[in-house]
N, C-alpha and C positions, 0 to 999 in steps of 0.2 A: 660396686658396679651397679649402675640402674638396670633394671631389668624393666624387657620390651615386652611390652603389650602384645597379645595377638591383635591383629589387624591395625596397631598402630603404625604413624609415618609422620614426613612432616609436615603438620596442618596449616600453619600459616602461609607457607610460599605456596602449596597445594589449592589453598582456599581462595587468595588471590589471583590465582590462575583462573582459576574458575568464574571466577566473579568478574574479573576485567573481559573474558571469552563473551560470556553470557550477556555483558551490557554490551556491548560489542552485536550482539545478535542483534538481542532485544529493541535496540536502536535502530538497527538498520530496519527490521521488521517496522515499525512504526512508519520512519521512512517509505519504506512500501506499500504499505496501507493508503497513504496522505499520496502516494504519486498515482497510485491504482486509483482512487477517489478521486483526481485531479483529472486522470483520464477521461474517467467517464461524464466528468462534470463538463470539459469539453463538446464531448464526441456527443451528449442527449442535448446540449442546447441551441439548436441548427436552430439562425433564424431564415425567415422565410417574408418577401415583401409582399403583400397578397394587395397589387394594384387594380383600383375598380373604377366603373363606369363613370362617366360625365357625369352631373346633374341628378346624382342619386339625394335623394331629401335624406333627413336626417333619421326619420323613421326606417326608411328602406338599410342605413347605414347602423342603425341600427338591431336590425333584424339579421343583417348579414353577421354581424359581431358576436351575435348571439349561437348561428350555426356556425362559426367557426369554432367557439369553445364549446359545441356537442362532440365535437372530434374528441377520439379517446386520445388521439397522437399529442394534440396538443397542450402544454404543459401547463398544468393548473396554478403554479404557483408564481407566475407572470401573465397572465391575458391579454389576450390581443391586443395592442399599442397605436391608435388611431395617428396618422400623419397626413395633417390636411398639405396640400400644394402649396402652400402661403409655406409651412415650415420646413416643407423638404424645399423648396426653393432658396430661404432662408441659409439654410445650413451648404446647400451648394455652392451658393454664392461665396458664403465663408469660407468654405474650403479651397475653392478654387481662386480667388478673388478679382472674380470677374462678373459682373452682375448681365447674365444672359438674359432678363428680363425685359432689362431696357434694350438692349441690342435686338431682341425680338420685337418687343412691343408687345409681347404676354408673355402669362406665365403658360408653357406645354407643358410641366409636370399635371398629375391628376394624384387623387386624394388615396391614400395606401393603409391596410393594417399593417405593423411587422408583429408578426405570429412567429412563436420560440415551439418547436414541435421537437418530440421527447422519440427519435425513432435509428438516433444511431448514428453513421456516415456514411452506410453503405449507399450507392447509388439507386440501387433498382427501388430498397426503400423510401427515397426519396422521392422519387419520379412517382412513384405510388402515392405520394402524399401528394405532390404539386398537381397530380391530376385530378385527384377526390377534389385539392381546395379549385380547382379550376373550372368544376362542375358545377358551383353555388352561383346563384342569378347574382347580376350586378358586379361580380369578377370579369375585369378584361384580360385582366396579367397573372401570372404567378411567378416570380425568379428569386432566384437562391442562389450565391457565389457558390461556384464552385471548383475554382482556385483555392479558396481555403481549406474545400473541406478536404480538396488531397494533401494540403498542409496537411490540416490536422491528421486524417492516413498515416502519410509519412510520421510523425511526432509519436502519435499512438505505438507502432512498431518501434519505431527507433529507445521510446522508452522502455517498451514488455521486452525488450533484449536485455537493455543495458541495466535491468532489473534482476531480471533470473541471470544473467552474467555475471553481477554483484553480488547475489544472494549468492549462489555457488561459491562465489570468492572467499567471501563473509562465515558460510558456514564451513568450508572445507578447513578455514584455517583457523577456527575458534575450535573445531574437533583436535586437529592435530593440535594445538596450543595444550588442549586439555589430557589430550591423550600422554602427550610425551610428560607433564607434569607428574603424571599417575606413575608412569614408567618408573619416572627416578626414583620417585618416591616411595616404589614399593621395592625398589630395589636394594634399598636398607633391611628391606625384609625376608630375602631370599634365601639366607638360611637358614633363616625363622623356618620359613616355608616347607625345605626340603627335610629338619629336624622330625617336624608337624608326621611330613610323609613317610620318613622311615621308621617312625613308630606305630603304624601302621594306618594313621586318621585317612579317611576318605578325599576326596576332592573335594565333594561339597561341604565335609564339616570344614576345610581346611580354607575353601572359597568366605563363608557364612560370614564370618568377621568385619572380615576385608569389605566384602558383599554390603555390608548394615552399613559401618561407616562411612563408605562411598556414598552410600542412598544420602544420609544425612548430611555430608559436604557439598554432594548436588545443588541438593535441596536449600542445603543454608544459604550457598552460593547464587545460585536463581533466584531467593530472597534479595540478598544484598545488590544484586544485578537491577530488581525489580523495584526497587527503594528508589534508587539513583536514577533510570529513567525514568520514572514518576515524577521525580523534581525535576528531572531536564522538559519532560513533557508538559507539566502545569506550568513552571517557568514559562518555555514556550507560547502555552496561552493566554500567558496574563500578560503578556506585552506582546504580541500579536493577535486581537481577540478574534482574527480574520480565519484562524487556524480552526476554528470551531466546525469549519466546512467539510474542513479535512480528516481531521481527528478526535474523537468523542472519548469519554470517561471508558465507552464500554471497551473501545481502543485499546485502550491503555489499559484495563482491565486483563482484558483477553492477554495482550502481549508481556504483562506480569506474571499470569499462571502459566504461561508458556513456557515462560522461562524457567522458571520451577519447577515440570517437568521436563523438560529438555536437558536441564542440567542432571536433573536427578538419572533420565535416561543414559547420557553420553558419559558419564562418571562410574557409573554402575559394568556398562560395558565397556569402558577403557580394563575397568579392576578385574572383569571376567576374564576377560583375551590376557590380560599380563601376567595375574596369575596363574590362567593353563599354561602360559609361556615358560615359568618360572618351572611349573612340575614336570614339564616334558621335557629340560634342561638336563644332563650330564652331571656330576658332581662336578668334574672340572672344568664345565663351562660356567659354574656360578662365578670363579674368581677371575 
């Protein structure tokens, strides 16, 4: 007759539990990272037309271009984008395809920066900007849609729900997955257990075993979790190299040792809870 380890069960079906739960996480985690990123990559890059005077020389249009990126708002790593009236006409036309120029007999557009300003979608912040850039000599206009930007409002919320919605979903049910694994598992061990206590071992020696193992299945488990989306992740970016906006090495990093503790966490304290369940059990409720 084989004789049972203290603190052994069964490792494989155990181990795979674990490891299917955790890349299960670890994934969706990613995922939320790249959507949270996507968010804000939206919501900081409000453009803004900053329409200006008649007959400015190129100096004065110059100068202007100049105080516009002093602005702390506005975003360094795009600069203000000069649009003379020849190309915003240009483009109107195309769009619409109707050439208002000749049906006027000039062109009524006038010469525009579009300026990308890094300040969010709230409103009041905005209005604060279009008024500082509406203070600069040689500014007639300043307009910003703002149609969109309640889109993007609406879009912003709609996603931060259906995120922590999913994360709740995602974690609630990789815990119980994990959980109820341990359960059966240790339930091979139950008499082991109550043997252990009627020769008089404590809870904690009798927990300790159990307790190590667990930590190491966790752990192994958030390993093999964190292998797997590593190659789903780099996969990812080698054939979308677009993704690099969204998700970074340190990314994937972080959400690899996460899972390595998370599992080592949720494994540890499945074996705590089930084993006290097991010692404050009945003899004849073990069978």
């Amino acid at each position: 007759m084989k004789k049972k380890i203290v603190g052994s069960y069964p490792y494989t079906n155990v181990l795979f539990s674990i490891s299917a739960a955790l890349f299960m996480i670890a994934l969706f985690g990613l995922f939320a990272i790249a959507t949270k990123r996507l968010a804000n990559k939206l919501s900081s890059g409000i453009e803004m037309q900053v329409i200006l005077e008649k007959d400015l020389s190129e100096s004065d249009k110059e100068s202007l271009s100049a105080a516009i990126q002093n602005f702390s708002f506005v975003s360094k790593e795009e600069p203000p984008q000069f649009i003379s009236k020849e190309s915003a006409a240009e483009i109107m036309i195309e769009s619409t395809g109707e050439d208002f120029v000749r049906f006027l007999g000039e062109n009524p557009l006038r010469d525009a920066f579009a300026v990308r300003v890094d300040v969010g979608v709230e409103s009041s912040a905005l209005e604060n900007v279009k008024h500082e850039l509406s203070t600069l000599s040689g500014v007639y206009e300043v307009v910003y849609t703002k149609s969109m930007l309640q889109n993007i409002r609406g879009n912003m919320r709609t996603i931060g729900i259906v995120v922590v919605v999913l994360s709740l979903i995602f974690f609630s049910t990789a815990v119980i997955l994990i959980n109820n694994s341990i359960r059966l598992a240790l339930y091979s061990q139950r008499f082991l257990i109550r043997s252990m206590q009627l020769v008089g071992a404590t809870q904690m020696f009798i927990k300790q075993p159990f307790l190590m193992r667990g930590a190491i299945q966790g752990a192994i488990g958030g390993g093999i979790a964190s292998v797997f989306v590593a190659l789903v992740a780099i996969s990812a970016l080698s054939s979308m190299p677009e993704l690099v906006y969204l998700i970074s090495t340190k990314d994937i990093g972080f959400i690899c040792i996460l899972a390595v503790l998370l599992g080592t966490l949720v494994v540890v304290s499945s074996v705590y809870f089930a084993i006290s369940k097991y010692l404050k059990l009945k003899l004849d409720d073990l069978y």
